[in-house]
C-alpha positions as CSV (number, residue, x, y, z in Angstrom):
1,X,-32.1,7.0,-27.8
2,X,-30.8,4.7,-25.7
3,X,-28.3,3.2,-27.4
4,X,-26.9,6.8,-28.2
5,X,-26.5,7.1,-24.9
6,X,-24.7,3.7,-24.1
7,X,-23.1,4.9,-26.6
8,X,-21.7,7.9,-25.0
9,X,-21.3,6.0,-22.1
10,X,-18.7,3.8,-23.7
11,X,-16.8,6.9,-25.2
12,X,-17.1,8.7,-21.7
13,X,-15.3,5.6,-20.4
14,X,-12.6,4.9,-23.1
15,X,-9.2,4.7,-22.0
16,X,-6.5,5.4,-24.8
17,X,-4.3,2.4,-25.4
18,X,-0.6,2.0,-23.3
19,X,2.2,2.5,-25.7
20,X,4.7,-0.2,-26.3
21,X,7.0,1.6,-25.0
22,X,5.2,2.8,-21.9
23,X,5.7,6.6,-22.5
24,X,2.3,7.4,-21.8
25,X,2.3,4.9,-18.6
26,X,1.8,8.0,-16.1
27,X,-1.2,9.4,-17.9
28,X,-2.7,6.0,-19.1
29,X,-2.4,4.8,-15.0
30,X,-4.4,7.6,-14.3
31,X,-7.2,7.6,-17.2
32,X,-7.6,4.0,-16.5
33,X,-8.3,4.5,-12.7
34,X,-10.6,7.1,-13.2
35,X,-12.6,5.1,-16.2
36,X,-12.3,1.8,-14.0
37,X,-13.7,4.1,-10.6
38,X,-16.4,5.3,-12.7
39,X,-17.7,1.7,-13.2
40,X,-17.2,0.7,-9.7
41,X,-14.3,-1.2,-9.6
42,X,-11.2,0.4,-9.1
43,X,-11.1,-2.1,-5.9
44,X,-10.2,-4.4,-8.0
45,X,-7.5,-2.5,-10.1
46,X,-5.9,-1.4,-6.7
47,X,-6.4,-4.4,-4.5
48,X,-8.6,-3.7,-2.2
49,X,-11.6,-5.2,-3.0
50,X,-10.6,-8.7,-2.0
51,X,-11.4,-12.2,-2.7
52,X,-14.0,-13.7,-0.8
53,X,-13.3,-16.1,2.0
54,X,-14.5,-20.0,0.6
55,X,-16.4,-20.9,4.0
56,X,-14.5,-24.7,4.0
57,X,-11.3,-23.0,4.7
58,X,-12.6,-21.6,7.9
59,X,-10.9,-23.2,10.7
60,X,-12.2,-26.1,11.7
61,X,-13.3,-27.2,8.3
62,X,-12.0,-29.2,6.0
63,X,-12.7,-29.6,1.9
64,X,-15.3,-32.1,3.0
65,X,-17.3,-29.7,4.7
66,X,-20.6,-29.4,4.0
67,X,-23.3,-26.6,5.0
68,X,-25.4,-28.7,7.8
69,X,-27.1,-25.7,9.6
70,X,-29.1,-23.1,8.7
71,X,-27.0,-20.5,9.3
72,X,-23.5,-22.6,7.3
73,X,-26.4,-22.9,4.6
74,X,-26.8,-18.8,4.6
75,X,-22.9,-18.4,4.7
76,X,-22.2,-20.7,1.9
77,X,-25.1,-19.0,-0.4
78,X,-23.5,-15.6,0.4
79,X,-20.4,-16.7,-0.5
80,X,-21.4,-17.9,-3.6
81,X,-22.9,-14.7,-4.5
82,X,-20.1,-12.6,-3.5
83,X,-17.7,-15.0,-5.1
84,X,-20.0,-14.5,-8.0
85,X,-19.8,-10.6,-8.0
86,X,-15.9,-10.6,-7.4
87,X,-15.2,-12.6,-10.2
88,X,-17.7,-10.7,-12.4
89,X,-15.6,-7.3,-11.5
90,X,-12.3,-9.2,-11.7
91,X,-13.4,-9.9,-15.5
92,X,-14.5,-6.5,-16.5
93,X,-11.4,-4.7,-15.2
94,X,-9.0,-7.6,-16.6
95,X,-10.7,-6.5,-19.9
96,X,-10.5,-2.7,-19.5
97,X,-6.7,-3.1,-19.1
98,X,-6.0,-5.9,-21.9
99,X,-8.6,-3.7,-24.8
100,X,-5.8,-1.0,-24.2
101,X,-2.5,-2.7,-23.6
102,X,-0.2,-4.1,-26.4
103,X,-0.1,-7.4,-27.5
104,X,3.2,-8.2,-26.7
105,X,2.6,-6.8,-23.3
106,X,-1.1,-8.9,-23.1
107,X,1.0,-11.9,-23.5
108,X,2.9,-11.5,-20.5
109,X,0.1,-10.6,-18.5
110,X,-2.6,-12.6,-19.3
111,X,-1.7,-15.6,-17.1
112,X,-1.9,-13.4,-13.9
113,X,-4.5,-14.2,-11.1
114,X,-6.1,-10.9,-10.5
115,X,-6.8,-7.5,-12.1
116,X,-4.1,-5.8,-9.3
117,X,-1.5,-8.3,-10.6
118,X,-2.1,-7.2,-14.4
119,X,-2.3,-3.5,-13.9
């Protein structure tokens, strides 16, 4: 039963594909925020959920900073873990929008840094 239900989950959250020559763009924008807010990451297609901070390039750091107190150690683990969960929404959006984009639009897309860029 569960897998029926992913199932529906997926269909529930299908966006139909951009044509090539973008005629659909103002309905496609839309279904694709909607599906991509009903994962939990339309942040990431609109730009506000932003990159976490690396700790070294705090002022008064350098690249050869290293966590020496407990409470650096606690930053730098957070940051890890929100860098972790960025990147992990980054990658699911990036591949919402290139499953139902063109190819010959995918191509010029694909080197772009973040999901904002893309969409």
């Amino acid at each position: 039963m569960s897998s029926s239900n992913s199932k529906l989950g997926e269909d529930f959250l299908r966006v139909p594909k951009l044509a090539a020559d973008g005629e659909n763009w103002t309905t496609y924008k839309d279904r694709m925020q909607w599906s991509v807010d009903a994962r939990g990451f339309l942040g990431h297609l609109d730009g506000t959920e932003k990159k976490p901070v690396d700790p070294s390039t705090l002022s008064g750091r350098g690249a050869s900073w290293s966590p020496s107190t407990t409470d650096e150690v606690r930053e730098l683990a957070a940051y890890k873990t929100a860098m972790k969960e960025w990147r992990m929404g980054e990658a699911i959006t990036k591949q919402q929008i290139a499953s139902t984009i063109p190819d010959s639009l995918f191509i010029q897309v694909k080197n772009l840094d973040t999901a904002q860029e893309i969409f």
